[in-house]
N, C-alpha and C positions, 0 to 999 in steps of 0.2 A: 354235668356228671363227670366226675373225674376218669380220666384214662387209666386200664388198669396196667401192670408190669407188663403182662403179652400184647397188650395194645402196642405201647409204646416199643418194646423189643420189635413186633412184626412190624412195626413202621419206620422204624429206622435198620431194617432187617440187612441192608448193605456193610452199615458200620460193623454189626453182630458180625458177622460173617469176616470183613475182613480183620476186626479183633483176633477171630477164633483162630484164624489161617497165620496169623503174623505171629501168633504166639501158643504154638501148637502145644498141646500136654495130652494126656493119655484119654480124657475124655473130649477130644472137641469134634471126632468123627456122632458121636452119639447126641453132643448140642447140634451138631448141625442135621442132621436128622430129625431132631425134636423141633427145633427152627423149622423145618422144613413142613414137618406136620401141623403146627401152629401157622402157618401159611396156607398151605394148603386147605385147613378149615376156614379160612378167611377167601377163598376161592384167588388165593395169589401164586396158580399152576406156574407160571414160567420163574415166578421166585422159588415155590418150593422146589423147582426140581434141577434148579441151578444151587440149591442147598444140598439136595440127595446126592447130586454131580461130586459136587467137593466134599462130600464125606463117603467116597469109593459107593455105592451102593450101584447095585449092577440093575443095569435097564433086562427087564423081567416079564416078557409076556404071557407066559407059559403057567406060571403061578398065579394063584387065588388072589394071594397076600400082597399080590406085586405093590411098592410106593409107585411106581411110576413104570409105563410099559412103553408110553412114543413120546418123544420129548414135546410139549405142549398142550398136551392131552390129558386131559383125566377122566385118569382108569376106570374110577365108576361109573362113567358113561355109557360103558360097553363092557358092565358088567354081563350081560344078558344073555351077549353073543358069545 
């Protein structure tokens, strides 16, 4: 079965990342966000949120919507509580 484009992107999710960072433009806070959620459905918590990290998003426990509220941890876990 061939690998799809976000296969391969969330696997080599390092290089993405430091492409994005070494050659900044007006959208790479928003790739790296999208990175981040593409990871994170792939359950790769301490990749995605060393992605949300480098694209400013603010650690957020207080909100519904939060990407990420304790670094290592995912949020939907404790949705509950």
């Amino acid at each position: 079965m061939p690998e799809s484009h976000a296969d391969a992107t969330t696997a080599r999710w390092q290089e993405v990342v430091a492409s994005l960072l070494a050659n900044r433009t007006r959208g790479a806070g928003d790739a790296l966000v999208r990175l981040g959620d593409a990871l994170r459905m792939r359950r790769r918590t301490a990749a995605a949120h060393t992605c949300y990290l480098l694209a400013d998003l603010p650690l957020d426990c207080l909100r519904p919507d939060a990407k990420f509220a304790l670094l290592g941890s995912e949020v939907t876990r404790f949705a509950g509580l």
